[in-house]
N, C-alpha and C positions, 0 to 999 in steps of 0.2 A: 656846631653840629657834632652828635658823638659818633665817632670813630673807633671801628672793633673790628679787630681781626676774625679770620673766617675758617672755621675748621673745614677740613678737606684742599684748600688750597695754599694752607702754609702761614708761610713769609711773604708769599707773593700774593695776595690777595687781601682786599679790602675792603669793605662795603662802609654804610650810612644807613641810616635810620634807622638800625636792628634788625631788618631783614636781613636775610642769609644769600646768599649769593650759591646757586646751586653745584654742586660739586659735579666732576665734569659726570657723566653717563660713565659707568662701567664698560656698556656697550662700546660703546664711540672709542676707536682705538685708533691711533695715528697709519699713515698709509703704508709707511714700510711694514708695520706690525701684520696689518692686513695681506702683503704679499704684492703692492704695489711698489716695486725696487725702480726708482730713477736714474737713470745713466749709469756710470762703470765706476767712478770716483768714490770709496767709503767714508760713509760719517763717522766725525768724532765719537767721543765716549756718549754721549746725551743725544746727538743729534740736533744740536742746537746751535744758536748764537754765541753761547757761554762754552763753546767748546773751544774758540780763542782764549786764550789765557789772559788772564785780569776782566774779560768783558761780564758784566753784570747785568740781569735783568730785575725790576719790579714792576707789578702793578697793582692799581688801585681801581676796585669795579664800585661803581655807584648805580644803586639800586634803590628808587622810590617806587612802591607799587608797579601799575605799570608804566607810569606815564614817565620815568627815569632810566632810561637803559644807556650808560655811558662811563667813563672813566679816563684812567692815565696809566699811560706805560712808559717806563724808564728806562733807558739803553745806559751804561756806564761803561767807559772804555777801559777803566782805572779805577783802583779804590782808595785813590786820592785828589787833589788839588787840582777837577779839570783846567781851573784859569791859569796856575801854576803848571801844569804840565799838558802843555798841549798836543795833540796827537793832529797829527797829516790826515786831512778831510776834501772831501770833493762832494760836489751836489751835480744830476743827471736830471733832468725834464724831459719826461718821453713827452706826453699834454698837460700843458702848466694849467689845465683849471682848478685853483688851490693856493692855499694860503701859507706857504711856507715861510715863518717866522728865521729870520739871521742867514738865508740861504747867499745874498750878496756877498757879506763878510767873508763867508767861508770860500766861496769862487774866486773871491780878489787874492787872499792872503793864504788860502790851503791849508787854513788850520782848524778845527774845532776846539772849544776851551769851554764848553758847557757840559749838562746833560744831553743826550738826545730824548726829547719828549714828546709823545706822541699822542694825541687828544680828538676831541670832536670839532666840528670846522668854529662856533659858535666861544670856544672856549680856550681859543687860542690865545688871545689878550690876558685873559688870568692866570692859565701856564703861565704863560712868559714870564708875567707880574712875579709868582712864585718860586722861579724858578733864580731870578733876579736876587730876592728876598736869603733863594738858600746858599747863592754866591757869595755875596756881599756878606752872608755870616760867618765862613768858613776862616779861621787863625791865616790869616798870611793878606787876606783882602781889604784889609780894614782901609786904604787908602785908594782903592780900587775906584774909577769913576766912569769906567765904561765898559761892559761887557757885552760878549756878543750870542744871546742865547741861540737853541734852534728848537722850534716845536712846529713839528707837524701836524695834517690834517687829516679825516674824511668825515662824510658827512652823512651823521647818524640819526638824522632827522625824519627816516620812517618810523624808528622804536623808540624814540627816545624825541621828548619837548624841549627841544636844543632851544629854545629863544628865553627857555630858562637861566641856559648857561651855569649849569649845576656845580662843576666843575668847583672847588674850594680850593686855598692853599693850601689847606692840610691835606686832601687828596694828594695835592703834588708832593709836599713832601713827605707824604706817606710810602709813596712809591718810589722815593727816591732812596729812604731808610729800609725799605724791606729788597731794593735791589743786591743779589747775589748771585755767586757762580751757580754751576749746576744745573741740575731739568730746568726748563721753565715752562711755566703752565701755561696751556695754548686755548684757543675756540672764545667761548663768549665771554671772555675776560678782557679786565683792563679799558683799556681803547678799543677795545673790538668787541665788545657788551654788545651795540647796538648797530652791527656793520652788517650790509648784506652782498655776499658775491655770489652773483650768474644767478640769481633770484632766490636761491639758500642761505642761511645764516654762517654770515663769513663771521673775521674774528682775525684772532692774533694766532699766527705759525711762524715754524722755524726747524733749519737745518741747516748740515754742517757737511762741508768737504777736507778730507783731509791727503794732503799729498804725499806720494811716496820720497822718499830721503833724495832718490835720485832726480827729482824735481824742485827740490829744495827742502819739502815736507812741511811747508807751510801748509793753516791751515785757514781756510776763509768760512765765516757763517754769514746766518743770515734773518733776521724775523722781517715777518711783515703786517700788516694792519690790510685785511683786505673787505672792500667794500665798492669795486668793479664789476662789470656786466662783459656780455661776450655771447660766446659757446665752448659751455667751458666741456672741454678735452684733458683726459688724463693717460699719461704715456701713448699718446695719440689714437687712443679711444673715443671717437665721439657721445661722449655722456651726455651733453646735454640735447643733442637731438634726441637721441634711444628714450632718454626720459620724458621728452615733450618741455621742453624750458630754455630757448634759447633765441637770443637776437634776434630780432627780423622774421622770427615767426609769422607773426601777422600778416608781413607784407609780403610773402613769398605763399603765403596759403595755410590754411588752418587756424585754429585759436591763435588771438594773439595772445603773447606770451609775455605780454606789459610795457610798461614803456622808461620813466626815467631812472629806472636802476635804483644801486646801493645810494644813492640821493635822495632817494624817499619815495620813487614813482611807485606804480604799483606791482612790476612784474619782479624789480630792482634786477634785469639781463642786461641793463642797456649804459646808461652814464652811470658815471661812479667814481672813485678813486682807489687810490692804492699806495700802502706807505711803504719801503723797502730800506729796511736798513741794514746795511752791507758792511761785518768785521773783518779783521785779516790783520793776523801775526807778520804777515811778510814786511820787511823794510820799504815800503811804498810811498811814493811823492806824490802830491796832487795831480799830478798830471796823468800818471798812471793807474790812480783810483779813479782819477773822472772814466780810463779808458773799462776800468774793469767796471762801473758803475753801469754803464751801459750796455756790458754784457747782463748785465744781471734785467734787464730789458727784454734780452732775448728769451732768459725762462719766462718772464711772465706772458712772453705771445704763446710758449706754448701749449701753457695752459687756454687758448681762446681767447685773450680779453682782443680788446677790438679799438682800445685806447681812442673811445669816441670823443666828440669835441665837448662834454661837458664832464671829461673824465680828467682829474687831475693823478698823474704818473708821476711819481717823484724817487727817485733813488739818493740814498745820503749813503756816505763811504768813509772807511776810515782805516788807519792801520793802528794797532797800540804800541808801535813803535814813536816814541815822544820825537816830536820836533827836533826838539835839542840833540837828541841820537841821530838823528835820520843819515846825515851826512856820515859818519861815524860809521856806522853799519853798512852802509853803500848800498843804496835802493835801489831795489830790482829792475835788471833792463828789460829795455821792448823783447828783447827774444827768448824771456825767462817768464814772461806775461803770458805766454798763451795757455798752459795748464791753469792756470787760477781763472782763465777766462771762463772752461770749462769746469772747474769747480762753481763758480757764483751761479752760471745758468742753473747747474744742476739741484742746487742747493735753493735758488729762489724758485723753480719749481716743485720740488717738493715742500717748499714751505708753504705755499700756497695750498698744495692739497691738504697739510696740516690743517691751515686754518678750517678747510672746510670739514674735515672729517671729526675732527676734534670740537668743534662747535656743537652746542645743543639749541634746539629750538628757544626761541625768546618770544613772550608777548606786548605789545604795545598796545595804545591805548585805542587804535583803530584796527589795529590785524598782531597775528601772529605769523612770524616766521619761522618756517620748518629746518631743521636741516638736514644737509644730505640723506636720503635715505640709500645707508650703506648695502642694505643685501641687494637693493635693485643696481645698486652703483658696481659692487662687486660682478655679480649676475653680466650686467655689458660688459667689465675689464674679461671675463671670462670668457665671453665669448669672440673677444676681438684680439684676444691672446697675448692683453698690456699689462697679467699680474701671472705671477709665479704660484707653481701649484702649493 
């Protein structure tokens, strides 16, 4: 299938079939831009994931007509030798409905030695497949007989004909060659083409905390793949009541307001998933990323999600300080933990409003999905006093 990169989105972007994958809205501007400032912690340079040092993003959007809304997004902790230099990892389950591919491995041994890949629930098997492919080719592996990949899920199967499983290796490693520092481009890209959060068109967000010297000045990011339901709240502004589109509508009085979520139901407020993947410069051990992995938990309740039973919560963690260093460096103790605790919240909540603000509306082959509409969203932060003049 030919393979062409996408003006307007870079390096980071990639389609199929010769359609163009639309460049983000002018409009659609990320939340801090808007005047929505989350917590007291400032972000990096970018605001990103890639604001840890060495951490790379890429993705690849596949777009057939409409009946293909889906893709891959690549996390890179290094811009070398993941199997050869492995970095300290943890994996968090808030509700495990999902498909998290190598998540054992990494709990038992507290390593990551792959990409981190992020896909449709449907196309998890071929990730992996190619992901394998791009291991196994790398100068140093050639004897290599067992690795341990990680690709995660959600499930994009309102916009997108997942039983297709569209999903190619050359998407994978598309996105694993066009991963690089710097911005990364957010909303209906990548893995989050065809994702819906709190019944708007979610997508791929991301931000960054960085700490003051006298906390050590580490700095933690964060991207996430959101396709969760709830009542989603912003700097504890109820949005999605103000706008009519939230959980449990139905059964508490008025229109309902749909039923099984970014899973493909019809309202997409309700089941869902959610992919969180969590960077950090600090010298950090498994045991202490699974701790910080779980704060980054607590941002996404408060954005509303509702982490219902058909909702897979998944956090992966990781620090770029190599295994082989870790001891060397002397890994942060428990009473050096609680700033960065408050950096991940901070940073997995506004990445999630990313996703949502920075998404543009997508069609599928049964409905379109809208997204956010910002002046009405703006309009309540305004009146509930959760965005800066």
């Amino acid at each position: 299938m030919r393979l062409r990169w996408v003006a307007g989105l870079g390096v980071l972007g990639a389609v199929t079939g010769g359609q163009a994958v639309e460049a983000q809205d002018a409009a659609r501007r990320s939340a801090r831009e808007l005047g929505v400032i989350v917590g007291v912690l400032p972000p990096g340079a970018h605001n990103a994931i890639t604001d840890v040092a060495g951490v790379r993003v890429g993705h690849t959007t596949v777009v057939e007509g409409d009946a293909i809304n889906t893709g891959v997004t690549a996390v890179l902790a290094h811009g070398g030798n993941p199997f050869r230099q492995k970095v300290p990892g943890a994996i968090v389950v808030g509700n495990g409905f999902g498909k998290l591919m190598g998540s054992t491995q990494v709990q038992e041994l507290g390593e990551i030695e792959s990409p981190i890949l992020l896909t449709c629930t449907l196309c998890v098997p071929r990730v992996a497949d190619a992901a394998l492919s791009y291991l196994l080719g790398l100068p140093g592996n050639e004897r290599v007989r067992s690795i341990n990949v990680v690709v995660g899920e959600t499930n994009d199967g309102g916009l997108n004909d997942i039983r297709r499983r569209p999903v190619t290796e050359a998407h994978v490693l598309a996105a694993i060659a066009a991963a690089d520092s710097g911005p990364v481009t957010q909303g209906s890209v990548g893995a989050g083409r065809g994702t819906i959060a709190f019944g708007w068109k979610g997508g791929i967000g991301t931000s960054s905390r960085r700490l003051p010297p006298a906390l050590g000045g580490w700095t933690v990011g964060v991207l996430v793949q959101t396709n969760f339901g709830g009542i989603l709240t912003i700097n504890g502004a109820p949005v999605g009541q103000e706008l009519g589109q939230y959980y449990l509508k139905g059964e508490i009085g008025g229109r309902d307001g749909g039923g099984e979520g970014g899973e493909g139901g019809e309202g997409g407020v309700a089941d869902g998933s959610i992919m969180i993947v969590v960077a950090t410069d600090a010298p950090i051990d498994h045991r202490n990323l699974e701790r910080l992995g779980r704060r980054a938990l607590a941002g996404l309740a408060r954005t509303g999600s509702s982490m219902t039973n058909g909702s897979g919560d998944y956090v992966i963690a990781f620090s770029t300080v190599p295994v082989a260093d870790l001891a060397a460096r002397g890994p942060v103790g428990n009473d050096a933990m609680s700033p960065l605790f408050e950096g991940v919240i901070e940073a997995t909540e506004e990445a999630i409003y990313n996703s949502l603000f920075l998404a543009t509306s997508v069609r599928g082959t049964s409905r379109t999905v809208e997204a956010l509409p910002l002046a009405a969203t703006l309009d309540v932060l305004r009146r509930y006093g959760a965005i800066r003049p």
